[in-house]
C-alpha positions in Angstrom: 140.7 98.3 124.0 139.0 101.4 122.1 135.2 100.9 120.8 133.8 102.9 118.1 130.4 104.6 118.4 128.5 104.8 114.9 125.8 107.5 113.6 122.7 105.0 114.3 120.1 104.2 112.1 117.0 106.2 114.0 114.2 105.8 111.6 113.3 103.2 108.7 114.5 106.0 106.2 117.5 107.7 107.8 120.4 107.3 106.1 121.7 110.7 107.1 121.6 112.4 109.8 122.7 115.6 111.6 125.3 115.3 114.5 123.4 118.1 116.2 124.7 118.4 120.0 127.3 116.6 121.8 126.0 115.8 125.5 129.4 114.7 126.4 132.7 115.6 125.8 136.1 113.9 125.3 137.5 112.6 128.5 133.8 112.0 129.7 133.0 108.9 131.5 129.9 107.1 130.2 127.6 104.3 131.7 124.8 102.3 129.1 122.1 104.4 129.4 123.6 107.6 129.3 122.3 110.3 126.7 125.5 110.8 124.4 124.4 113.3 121.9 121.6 114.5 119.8 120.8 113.6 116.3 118.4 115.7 114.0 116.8 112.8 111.3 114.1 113.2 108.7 111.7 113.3 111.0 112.9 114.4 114.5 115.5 115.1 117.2 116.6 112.3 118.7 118.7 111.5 121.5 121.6 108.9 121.3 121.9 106.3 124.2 125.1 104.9 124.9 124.8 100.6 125.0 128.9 100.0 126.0 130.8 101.6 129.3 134.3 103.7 129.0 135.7 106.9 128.5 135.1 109.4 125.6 138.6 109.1 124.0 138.0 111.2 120.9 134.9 112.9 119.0 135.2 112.6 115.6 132.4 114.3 114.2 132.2 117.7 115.8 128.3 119.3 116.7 126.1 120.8 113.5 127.8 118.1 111.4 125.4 117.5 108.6 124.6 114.7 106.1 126.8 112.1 108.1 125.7 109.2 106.6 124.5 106.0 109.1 127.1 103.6 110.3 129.9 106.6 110.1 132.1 106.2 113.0 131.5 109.7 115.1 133.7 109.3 118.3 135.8 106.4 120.1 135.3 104.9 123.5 138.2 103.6 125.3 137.9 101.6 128.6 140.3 103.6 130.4 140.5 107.2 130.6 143.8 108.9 129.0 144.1 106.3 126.7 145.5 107.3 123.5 143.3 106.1 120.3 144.0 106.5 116.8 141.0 107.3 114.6 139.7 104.7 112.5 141.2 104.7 108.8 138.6 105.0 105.7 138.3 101.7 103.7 140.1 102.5 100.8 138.1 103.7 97.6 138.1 101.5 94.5 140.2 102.6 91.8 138.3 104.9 89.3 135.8 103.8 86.6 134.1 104.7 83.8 130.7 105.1 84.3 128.1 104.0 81.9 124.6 104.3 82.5 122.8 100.7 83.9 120.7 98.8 81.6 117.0 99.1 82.0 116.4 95.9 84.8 113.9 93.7 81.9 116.3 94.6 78.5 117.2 91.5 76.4 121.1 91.0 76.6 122.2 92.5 72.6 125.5 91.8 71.7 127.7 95.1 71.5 130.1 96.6 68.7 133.3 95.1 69.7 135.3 98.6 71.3 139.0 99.4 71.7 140.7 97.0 74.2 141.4 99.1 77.7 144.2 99.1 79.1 145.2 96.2 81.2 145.8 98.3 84.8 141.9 99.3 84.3 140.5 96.5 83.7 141.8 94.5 86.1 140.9 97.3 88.9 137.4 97.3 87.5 134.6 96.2 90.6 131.8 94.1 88.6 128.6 94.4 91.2 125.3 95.0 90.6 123.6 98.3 91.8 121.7 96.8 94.8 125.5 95.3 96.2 127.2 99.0 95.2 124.1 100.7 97.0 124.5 98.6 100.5 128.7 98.9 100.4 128.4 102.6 100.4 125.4 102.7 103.2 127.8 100.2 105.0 131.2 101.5 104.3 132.6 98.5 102.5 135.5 98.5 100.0 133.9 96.5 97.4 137.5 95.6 95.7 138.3 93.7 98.9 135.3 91.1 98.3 134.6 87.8 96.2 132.0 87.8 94.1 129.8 85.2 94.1 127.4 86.0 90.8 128.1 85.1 87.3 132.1 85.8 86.3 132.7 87.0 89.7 129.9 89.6 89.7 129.3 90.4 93.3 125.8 90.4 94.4 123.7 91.2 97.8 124.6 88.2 99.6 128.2 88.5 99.6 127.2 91.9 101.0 125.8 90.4 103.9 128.5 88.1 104.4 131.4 90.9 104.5 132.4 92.3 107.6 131.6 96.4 108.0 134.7 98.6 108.0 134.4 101.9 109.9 134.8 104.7 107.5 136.5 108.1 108.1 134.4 110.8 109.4 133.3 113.2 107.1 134.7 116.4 107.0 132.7 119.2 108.3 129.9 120.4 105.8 131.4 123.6 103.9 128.6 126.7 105.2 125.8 126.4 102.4 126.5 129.0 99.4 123.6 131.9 99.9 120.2 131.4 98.0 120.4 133.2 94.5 118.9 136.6 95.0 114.9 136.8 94.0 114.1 138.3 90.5 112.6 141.3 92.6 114.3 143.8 94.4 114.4 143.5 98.4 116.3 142.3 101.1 115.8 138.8 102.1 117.1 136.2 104.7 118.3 132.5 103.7 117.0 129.8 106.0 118.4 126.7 105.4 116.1 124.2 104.8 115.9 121.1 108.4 115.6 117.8 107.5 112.3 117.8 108.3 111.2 120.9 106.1 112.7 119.0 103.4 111.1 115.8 103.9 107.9 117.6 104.9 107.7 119.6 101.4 109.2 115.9 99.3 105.9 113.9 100.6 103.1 116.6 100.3 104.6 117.5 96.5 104.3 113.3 95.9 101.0 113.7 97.8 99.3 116.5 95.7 100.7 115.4 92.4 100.2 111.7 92.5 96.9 110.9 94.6 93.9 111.7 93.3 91.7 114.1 96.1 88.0 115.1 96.3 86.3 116.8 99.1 83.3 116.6 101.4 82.5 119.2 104.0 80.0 119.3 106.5 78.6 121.9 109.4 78.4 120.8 112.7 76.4 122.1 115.5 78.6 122.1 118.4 76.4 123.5 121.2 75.7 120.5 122.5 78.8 119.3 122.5 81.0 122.3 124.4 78.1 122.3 127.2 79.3 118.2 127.7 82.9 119.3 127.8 82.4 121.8 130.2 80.6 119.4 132.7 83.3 116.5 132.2 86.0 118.9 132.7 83.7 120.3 135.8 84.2 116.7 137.5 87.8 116.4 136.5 90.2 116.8 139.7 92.3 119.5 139.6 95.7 117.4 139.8 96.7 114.0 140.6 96.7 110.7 138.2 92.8 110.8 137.4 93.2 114.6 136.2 92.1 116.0 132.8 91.3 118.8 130.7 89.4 118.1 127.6 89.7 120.4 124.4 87.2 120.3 121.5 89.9 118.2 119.7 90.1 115.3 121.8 86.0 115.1 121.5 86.5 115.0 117.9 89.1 112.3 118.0 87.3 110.4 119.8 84.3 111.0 116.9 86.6 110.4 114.1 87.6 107.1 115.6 84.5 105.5 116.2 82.9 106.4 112.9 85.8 105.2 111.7 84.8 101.4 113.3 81.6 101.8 112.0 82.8 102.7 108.2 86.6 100.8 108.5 86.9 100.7 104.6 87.7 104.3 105.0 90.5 103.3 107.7 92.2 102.0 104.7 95.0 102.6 101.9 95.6 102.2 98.5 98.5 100.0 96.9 98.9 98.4 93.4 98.2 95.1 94.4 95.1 96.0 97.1 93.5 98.2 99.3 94.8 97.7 102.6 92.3 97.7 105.4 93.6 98.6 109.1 92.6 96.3 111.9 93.3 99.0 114.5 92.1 102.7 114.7 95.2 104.7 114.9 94.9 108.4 114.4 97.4 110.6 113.7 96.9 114.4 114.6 98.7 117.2 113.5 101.2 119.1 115.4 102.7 122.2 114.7 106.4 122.2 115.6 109.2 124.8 114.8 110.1 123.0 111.8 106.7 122.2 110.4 104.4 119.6 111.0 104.6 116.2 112.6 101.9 114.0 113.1 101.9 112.1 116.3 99.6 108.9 116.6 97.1 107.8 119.1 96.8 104.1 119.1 93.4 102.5 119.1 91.4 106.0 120.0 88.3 103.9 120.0 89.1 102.0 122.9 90.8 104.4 124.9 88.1 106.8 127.0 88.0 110.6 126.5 90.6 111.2 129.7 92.8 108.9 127.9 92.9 110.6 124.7 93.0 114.0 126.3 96.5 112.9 128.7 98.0 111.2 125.6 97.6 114.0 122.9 99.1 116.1 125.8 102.3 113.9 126.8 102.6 113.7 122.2 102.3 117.2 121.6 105.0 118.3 123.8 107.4 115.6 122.9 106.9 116.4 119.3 107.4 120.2 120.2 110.2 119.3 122.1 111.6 117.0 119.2 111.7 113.7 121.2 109.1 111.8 119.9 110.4 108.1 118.9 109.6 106.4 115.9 106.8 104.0 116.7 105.0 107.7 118.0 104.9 109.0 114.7 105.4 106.4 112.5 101.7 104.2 110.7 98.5 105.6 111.3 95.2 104.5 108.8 93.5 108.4 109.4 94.7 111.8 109.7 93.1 114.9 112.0 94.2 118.2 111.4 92.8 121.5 112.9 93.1 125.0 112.4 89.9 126.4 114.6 92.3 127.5 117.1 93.7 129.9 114.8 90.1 131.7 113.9 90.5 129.7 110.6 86.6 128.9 109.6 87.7 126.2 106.8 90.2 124.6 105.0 91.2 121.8 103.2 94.1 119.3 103.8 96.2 117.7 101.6 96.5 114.0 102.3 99.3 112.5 104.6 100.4 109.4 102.4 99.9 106.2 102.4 96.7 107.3 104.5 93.5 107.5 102.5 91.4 110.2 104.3 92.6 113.4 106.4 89.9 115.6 108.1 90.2 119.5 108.5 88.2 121.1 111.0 87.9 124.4 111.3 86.6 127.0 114.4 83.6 126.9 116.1 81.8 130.3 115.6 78.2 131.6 115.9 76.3 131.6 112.7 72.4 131.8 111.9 70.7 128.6 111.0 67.6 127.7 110.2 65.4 125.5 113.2 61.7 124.7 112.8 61.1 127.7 110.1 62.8 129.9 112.4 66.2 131.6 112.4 68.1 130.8 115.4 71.8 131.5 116.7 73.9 128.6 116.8 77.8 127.3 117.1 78.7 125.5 114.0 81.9 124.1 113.2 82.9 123.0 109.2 84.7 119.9 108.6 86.3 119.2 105.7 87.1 115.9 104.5 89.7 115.4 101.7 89.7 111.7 100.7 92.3 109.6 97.9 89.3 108.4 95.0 91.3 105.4 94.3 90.5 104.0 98.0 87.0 106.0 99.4 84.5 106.8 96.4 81.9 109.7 97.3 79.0 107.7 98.9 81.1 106.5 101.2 82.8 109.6 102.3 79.4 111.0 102.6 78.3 108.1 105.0 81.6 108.2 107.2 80.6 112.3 107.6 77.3 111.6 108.0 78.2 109.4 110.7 80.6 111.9 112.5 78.3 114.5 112.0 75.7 112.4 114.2 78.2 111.6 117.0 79.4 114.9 117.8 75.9 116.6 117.7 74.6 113.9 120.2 77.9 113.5 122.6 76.4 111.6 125.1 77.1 108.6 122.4 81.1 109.0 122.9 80.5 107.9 126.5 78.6 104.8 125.4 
C-alpha cells in the first residue's frame, strides 16, 4: 500500500512553495520524524517532517521546483521497499468555458438581452460555482464537474467543497528557466537575480506599507554613557560558559527599554483596523534581522517579563535560526512593536518604514561621541538617535512623544531595567 506525501501548508499564507532540497532519495527508508526535504515559503526555509513510515518509492517533484502549489502530491511512500507505484493521475480539468467577468458581490440581479442559444454540448459541460467554491477546488485539487451542487439551480457553493473528498493532482512540471530581465534603458552589463519568495513578499508588504498607512516621525538623542558602563559590569559577572552564561549587546538593553515603556504607554502596543484599534495584552517585539534574502523579523514573547539574560540568549538562539532559515512560524509570525537597528553599521539615523499590521517601529541608530551641552558647559558625551515612525490613524503625536519620553528615561537611568 503506497501513501502520497503532499507539498504542506507551512504558513497561514503559503499556497506555493518551493521544493528546494530533497533530504532523501528514492529507495530511502523513512521513520516519522525524519527530515524529508526542504521547502522555501514566503517567509522562510523550512524543513519537511515525515508523520507515516515506508520507503521512498518515487519523487515526483524533483529539487528547485518552484510555485508547486500546496496539497500537490511531491513523492509516494510505499511500505515495502522495491515496490512498484504508479504516480497519481491529475483530476481531470473541466471542459472549457467562456469566461465573463463576475458581477460586482452587492449589484441588483437586471434581467439580460436574451443572446444566441449555445450549443447544447457546452452548456451542459458548463460548472455553475461561485468564486469562493472555484478558488478552494483549485487550492485543493478538486474536479469541480465531479460534484453536486447544493446552491440555487445546482450552483455549487463552499460547503459542498468541504464535503468532497481531495484528489491528488499531477505534479507540476518543472518551472521553464525564467526569461532574462529586459536590458536597462542605459548601457552596461548587468546580472539578473531572480527574485526569493521572500524578496518578493518582503517588497509586496512595505509597498502596501508606505502607500496605504499614514507615517509621522519622532526622534530623540539618548545619552548612552551610563548605560554601556552597566553592560560592561553585567557582562563582567556573566560566566564564561555553561547554562547561566550571557553576553549582553546594546540591543538587548534597548529591548528590554522598548518593552517596558511599552507597558507603561500599551495604547501604543496597538493596531489599527476598520472596525477598532486593537490593543495587545502581551508585549511581543519583533526585531529585525538581516538574512541573505532580506529581512525577517523574529519575535520575543513577553520582553517585559523576561530578565536581560533572557532576552540576550533568545535574540541569539532567533537570529541564527532566521539566518539559517529555520525559524517556524509562531517565531516570526504577530508582534504589537517593531525594533530595528542600524548602529552597528556606523549608520547615525534613520527612519523605518512600518512592519504592518504593527502601529510603531523604532530605528536606532549608533552610539557616537558628540558635544552636548551640561550645566552651561560643553561636555563630550555618547549619544545615540532613535527614531520613531508611528501609523497616525492608531498613535497621535502626544502620545508618541510620551512613549519616547518614557524610553528616553529608562535607558539614561539603567539601573531601572533591573527593577
Amino acid at each position: 500500500m503506497s501513501t502520497n506525501i503532499l507539498m504542506p501548508a507551512l504558513s497561514p499564507t503559503m499556497t506555493v512553495g518551493k521544493l528546494a532540497k530533497w533530504l532523501k532519495k528514492e529507495g530511502d527508508e523513512v521513520k516519522s520524524g525524519d527530515i524529508l526535504a526542504e521547502i522555501e515559503t514566503d517567509k522562510a526555509t523550512m524543513e519537511v517532517e515525515a508523520v507515516d513510515e515506508g520507503f521512498i518509492a518515487k519523487i515526483l517533484v524533483p529539487d528547485g521546483t518552484e510555485g508547486v502549489p500546496v496539497n500537490t502530491v511531491i513523492a509516494v511512500l510505499s511500505a515495502t521497499k522495491g515496490e512498484v507505484v504508479e504516480a497519481p493521475k491529475a483530476a481531470p480539468a473541466p471542459a472549457p468555458v467562456a469566461v465573463t467577468p463576475p458581477a460586482p458581490v452587492a449589484a441588483p440581479v437586471v434581467a439580460a438581452p436574451v443572446a444566441a442559444p449555445a450549443p447544447a454540448a457546452a452548456e451542459e459541460d458548463r460548472v455553475f460555482a461561485s468564486p469562493l467554491a472555484r478558488r478552494m477546488a483549485k487550492q485543493a485539487g478538486v474536479d469541480l464537474a465531479g460534484i453536486k451542487g447544493s446552491g440555487p439551480n445546482g450552483r455549487i457553493v463552499k460547503a459542498d467543497l468541504e464535503k468532497a473528498p481531495v484528489a491528488p493532482v499531477a505534479a507540476p512540471a518543472p518551472a521553464a528557466a525564467a526569461k532574462p530581465a529586459p536590458a536597462p534603458a542605459v548601457a552596461g552589463a548587468y546580472k539578473a537575480v531572480p527574485n526569493s519568495n521572500i524578496r518578493k513578499v518582503i517588497a509586496r508588504r512595505l509597498t502596501e506599507a508606505k502607500q496605504t498607512v499614514p507615517h509621522f516621525y519622532l526622534n530623540s538623542n539618548i545619552e548612552i554613557d551610563a548605560l554601556l558602563k552597566l553592560r560592561a559590569e553585567l557582562n563582567a559577572r556573566s560566566s564564561k560558559d555553561g547554562p547561566g552564561a550571557f553576553k549582553l549587546s546594546v540591543n538587548d538593553l534597548i529591548i528590554k527599554a522598548c518593552a517596558l515603556a511599552l507597558r507603561r504607554h500599551p495604547n501604543v502596543n496597538a493596531s489599527y483596523t476598520d472596525a477598532a484599534i486593537l490593543i495587545y495584552d502581551d508585549v511581543d517585539i519583533s526585531v529585525a534581522v538581516a538574512i541573505p534574502d532580506g529581512l525577517i523579523t523574529p519575535i520575543v514573547r513577553k520582553a517585559d517579563e523576561k530578565g536581560l539574560p533572557a532576552i540576550s540568549n533568545a535574540m541569539k538562539e532567533l537570529g541564527a535560526k532566521a539566518k539559517a532559515g529555520k525559524l517556524k512560524p509562531d517565531e516570526y509570525q504577530g508582534g504589537g512593536f517593531s525594533i530595528s537597528n542600524l548602529g552597528m553599521f556606523g549608520i547615525p539615523e534613520f527612519t523605518a518604514i512600518i512592519n504592518p499590521p504593527q502601529g510603531a517601529i523604532l530605528a536606532v541608530g549608533a552610539g557616537e561621541k558628540r558635544a552636548v551641552v551640561k550645566d552651561e558647559a560643553i561636555v563630550i558625551a555618547t549619544m545615540m538617535t532613535v527614531t520613531l515612525s508611528v501609523d497616525h490613524r492608531v498613535v497621535d503625536g502626544a502620545l508618541g512623544a510620551q512613549f519616547l519620553a518614557t524610553l528616553k528615561g529608562l535607558l539614561e537611568d539603567p539601573l531601572s531595567l533591573l527593577l
